[in-house]
Backbone bond lengths (Angstrom), bond angles and torsions (degrees), N, CA, C in turn:
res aa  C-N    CA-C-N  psi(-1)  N-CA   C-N-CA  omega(-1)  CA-C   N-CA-C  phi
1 X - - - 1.431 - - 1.512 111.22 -
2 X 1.437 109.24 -138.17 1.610 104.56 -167.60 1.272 106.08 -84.11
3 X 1.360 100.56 -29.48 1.576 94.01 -160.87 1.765 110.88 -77.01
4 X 1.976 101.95 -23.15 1.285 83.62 175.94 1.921 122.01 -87.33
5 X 0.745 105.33 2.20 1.655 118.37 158.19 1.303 105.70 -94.48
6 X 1.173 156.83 -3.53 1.397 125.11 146.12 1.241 117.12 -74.10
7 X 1.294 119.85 -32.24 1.319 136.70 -174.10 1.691 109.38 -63.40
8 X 1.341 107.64 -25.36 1.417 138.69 -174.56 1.903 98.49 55.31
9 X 0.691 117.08 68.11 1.713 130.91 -171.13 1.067 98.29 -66.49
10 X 2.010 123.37 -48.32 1.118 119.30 -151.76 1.984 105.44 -68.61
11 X 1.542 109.71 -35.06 1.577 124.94 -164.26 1.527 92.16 -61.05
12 X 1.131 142.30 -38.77 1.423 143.64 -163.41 1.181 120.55 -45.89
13 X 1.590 130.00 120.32 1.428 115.86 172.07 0.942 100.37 -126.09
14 X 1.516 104.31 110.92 1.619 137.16 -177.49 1.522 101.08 -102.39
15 X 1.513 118.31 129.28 1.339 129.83 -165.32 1.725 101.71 -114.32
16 X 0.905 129.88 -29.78 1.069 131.20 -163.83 1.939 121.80 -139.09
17 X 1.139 98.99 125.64 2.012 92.76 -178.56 2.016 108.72 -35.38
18 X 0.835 115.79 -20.81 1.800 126.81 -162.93 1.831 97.14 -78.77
19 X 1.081 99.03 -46.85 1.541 132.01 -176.23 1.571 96.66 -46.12
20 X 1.285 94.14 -90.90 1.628 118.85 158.65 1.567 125.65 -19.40
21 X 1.008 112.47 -56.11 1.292 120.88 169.80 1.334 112.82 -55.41
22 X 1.342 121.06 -66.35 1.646 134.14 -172.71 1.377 105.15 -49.57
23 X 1.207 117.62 -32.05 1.930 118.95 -162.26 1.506 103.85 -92.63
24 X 1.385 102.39 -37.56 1.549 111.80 168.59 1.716 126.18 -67.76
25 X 1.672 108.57 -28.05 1.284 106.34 144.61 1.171 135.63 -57.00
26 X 1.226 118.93 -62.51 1.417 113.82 176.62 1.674 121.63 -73.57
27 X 1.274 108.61 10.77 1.624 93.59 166.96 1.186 108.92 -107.89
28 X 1.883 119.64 -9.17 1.359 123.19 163.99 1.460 116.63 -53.25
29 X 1.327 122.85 -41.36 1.477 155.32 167.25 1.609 100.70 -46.56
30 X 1.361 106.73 -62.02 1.693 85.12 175.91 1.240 124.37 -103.05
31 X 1.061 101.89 -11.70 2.111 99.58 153.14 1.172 120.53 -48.29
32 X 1.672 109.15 -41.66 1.490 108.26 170.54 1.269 130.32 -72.69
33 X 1.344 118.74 -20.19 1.670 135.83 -176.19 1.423 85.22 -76.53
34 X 1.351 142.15 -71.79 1.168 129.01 -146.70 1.493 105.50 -83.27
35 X 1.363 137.46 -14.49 1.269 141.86 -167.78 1.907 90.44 -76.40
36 X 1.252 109.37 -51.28 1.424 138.20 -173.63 1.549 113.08 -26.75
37 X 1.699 93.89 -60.86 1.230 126.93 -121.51 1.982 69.75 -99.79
38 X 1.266 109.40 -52.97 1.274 106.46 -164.96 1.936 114.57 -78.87
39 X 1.134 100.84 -18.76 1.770 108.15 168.98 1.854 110.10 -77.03
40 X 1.307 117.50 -28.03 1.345 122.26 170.19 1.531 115.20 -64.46
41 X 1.462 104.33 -67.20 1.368 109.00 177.12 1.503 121.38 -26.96
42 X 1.652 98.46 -49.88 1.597 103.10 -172.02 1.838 117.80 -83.29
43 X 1.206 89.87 -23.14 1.567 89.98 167.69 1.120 117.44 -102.26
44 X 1.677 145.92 -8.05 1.378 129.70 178.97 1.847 90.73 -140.30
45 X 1.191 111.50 94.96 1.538 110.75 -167.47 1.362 102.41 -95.05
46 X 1.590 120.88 13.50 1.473 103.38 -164.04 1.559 90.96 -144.19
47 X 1.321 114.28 13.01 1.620 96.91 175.35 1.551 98.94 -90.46
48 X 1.427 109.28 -178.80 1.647 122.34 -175.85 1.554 100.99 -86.93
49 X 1.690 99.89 124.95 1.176 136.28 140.67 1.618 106.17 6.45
50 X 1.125 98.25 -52.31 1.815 89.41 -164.44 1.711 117.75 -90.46
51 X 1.208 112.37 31.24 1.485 130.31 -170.26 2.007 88.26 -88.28
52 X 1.477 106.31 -37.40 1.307 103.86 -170.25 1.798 113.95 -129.21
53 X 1.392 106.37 -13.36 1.582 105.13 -164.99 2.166 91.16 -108.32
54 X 0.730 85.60 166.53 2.126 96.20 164.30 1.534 95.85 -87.49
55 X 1.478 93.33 151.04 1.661 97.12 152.10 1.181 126.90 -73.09
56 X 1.226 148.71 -12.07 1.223 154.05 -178.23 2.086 89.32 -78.80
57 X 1.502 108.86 -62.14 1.552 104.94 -179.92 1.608 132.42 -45.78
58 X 1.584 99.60 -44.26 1.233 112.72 172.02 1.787 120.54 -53.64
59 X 1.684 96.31 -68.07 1.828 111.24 169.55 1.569 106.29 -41.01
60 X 1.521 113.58 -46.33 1.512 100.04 -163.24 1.271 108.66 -84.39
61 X 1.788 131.04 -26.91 1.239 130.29 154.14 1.824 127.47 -44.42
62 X 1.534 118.70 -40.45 1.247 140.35 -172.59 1.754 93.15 -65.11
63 X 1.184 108.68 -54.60 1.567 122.08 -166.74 1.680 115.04 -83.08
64 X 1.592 111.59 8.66 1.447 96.89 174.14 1.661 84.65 -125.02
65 X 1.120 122.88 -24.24 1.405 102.30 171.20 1.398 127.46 -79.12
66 X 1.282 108.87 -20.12 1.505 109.32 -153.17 1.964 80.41 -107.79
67 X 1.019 128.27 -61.14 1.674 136.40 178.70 2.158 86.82 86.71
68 X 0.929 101.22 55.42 1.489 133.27 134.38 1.383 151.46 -142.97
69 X 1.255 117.11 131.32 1.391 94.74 169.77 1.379 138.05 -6.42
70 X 1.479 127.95 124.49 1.751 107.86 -174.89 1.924 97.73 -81.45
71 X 1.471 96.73 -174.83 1.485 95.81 -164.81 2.027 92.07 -96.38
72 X 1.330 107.04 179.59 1.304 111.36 155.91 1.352 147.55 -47.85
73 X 1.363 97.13 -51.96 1.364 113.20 175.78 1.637 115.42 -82.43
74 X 1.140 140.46 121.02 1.775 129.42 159.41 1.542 104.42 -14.67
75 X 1.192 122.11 149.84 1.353 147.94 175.60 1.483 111.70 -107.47
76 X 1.716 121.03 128.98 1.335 112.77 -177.84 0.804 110.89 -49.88
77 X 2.243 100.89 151.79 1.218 107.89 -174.04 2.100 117.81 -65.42
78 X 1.226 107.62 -39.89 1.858 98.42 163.92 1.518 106.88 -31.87
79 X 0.949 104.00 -81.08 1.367 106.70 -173.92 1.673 120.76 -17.74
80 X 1.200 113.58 -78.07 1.418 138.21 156.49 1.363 105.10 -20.09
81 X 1.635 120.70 -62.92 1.466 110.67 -155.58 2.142 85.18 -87.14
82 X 1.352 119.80 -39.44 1.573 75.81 -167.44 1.357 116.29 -94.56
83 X 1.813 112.16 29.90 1.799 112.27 163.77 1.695 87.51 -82.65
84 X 1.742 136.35 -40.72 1.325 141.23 -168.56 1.722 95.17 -51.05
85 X 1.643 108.67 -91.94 1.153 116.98 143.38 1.694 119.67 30.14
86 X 1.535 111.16 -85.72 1.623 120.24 173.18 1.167 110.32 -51.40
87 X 1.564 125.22 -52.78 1.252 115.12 175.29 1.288 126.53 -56.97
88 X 0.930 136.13 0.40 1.876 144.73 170.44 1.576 113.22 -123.62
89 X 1.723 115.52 11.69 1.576 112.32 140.28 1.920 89.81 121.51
90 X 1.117 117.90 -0.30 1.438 128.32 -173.34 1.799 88.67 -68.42
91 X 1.713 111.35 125.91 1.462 113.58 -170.61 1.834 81.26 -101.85
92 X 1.037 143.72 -43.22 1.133 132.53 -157.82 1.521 126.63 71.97
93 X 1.074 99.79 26.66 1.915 104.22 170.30 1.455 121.90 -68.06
94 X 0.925 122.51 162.79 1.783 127.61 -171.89 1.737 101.65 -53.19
95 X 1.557 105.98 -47.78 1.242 119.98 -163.60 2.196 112.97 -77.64
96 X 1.140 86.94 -20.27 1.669 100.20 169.07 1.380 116.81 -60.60
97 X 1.375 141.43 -44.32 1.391 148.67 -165.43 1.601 119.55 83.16
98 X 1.110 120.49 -121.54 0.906 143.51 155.48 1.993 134.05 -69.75
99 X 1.347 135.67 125.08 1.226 118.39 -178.33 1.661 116.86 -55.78
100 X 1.463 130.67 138.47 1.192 117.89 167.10 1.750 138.77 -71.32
101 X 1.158 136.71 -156.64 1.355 129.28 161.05 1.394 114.12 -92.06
102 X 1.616 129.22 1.20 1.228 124.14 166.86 1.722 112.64 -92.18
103 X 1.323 120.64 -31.09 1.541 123.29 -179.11 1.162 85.70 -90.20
104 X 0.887 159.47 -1.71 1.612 141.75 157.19 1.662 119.35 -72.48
105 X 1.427 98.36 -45.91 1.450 123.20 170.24 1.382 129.59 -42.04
106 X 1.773 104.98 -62.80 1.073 123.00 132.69 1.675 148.80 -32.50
107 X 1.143 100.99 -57.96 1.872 102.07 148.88 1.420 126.71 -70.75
108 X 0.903 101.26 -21.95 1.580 99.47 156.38 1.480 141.84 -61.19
109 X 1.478 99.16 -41.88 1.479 123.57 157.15 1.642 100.22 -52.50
110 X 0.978 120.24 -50.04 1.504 108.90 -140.99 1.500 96.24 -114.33
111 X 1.392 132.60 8.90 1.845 145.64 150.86 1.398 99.27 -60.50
112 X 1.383 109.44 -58.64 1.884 108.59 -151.36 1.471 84.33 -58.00
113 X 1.376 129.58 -47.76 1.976 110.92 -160.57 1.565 98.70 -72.70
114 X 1.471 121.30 -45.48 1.306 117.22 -169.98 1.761 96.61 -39.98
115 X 1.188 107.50 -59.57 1.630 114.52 -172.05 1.308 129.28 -41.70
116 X 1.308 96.57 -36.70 1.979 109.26 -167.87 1.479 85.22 -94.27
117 X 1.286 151.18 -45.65 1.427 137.98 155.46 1.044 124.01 -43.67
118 X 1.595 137.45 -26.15 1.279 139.10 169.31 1.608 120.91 -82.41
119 X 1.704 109.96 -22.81 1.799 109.54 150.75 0.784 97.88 -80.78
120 X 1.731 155.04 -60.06 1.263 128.84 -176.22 1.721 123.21 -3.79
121 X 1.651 92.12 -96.97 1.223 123.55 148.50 1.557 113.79 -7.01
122 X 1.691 130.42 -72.27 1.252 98.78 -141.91 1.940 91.89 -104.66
123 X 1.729 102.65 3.66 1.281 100.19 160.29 1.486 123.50 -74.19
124 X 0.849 135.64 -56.43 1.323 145.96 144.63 1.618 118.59 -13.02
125 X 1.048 115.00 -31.92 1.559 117.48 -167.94 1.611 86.04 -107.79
126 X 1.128 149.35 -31.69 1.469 162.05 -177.52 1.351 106.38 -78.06
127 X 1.485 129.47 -31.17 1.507 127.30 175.04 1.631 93.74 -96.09
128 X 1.113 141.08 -18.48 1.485 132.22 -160.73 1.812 117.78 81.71
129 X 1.198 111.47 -171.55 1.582 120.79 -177.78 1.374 96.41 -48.86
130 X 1.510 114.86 171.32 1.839 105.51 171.17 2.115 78.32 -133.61
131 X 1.536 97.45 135.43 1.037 92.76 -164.05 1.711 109.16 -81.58
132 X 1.169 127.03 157.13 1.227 125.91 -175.62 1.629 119.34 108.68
133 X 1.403 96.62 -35.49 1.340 134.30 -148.00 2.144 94.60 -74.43
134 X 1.176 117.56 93.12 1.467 100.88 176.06 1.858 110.87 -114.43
135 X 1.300 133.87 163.55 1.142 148.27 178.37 1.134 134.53 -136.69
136 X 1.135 133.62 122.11 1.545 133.19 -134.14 1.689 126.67 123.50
């Protein structure tokens, strides 16, 4: 199914049962994050964001969709998963429902960079100019 093509299972050249094992752990690991992530949403749509995302994920998710500042407080977790959600192709129309475990999957992939660009970012702006340093 989707998950084993996102996972791209089929490209793998696994040489050994040991091999096998290890890769199959960790995609158990994120089968479960996204199975998780998407059974929460629908049953607790109003707790905070950070039950499942980092703060660094959340802020840097809040701030590429919204292109404001995020707020103080975590933002419900709905919220969170279908700005996550958009990033892996989730349109969010009336007629859509709920986000699935593949646009979740997908935004997931593509949070962790938003994130490590968003410490980038707010380290950088927290140390000041770096001198020498030009762009362009």
């Amino acid at each position: 199914g989707k998950l084993k093509s996102g996972c791209r299972i089929q490209d793998r050249q696994l040489e050994t049962a040991e091999a096998l094992r290890r890769a199959m752990g960790i995609d158990l690991v994120v089968a479960w994050r996204i199975y998780y992530l998407t059974k929460l949403g629908r049953e607790t749509p109003n707790a905070p964001c950070t039950m499942v995302l980092k703060d660094d994920e959340w802020r840097a998710l809040w701030w590429y969709k919204t292109q404001q500042p995020p707020p103080t407080e975590p933002i419900p977790l709905m919220d969170a998963i279908r700005m996550l959600a958009s990033l892996g192709g989730f349109l969010g129309r009336k007629s859509d429902g709920h986000p699935g475990p593949t646009t979740i999957w997908r935004g997931l992939r593509r949070v962790r960079d938003l994130a490590r660009m968003y410490r980038i970012m707010i380290n950088s702006a927290r140390d000041g100019p770096q001198s020498g340093v030009t762009y362009g």
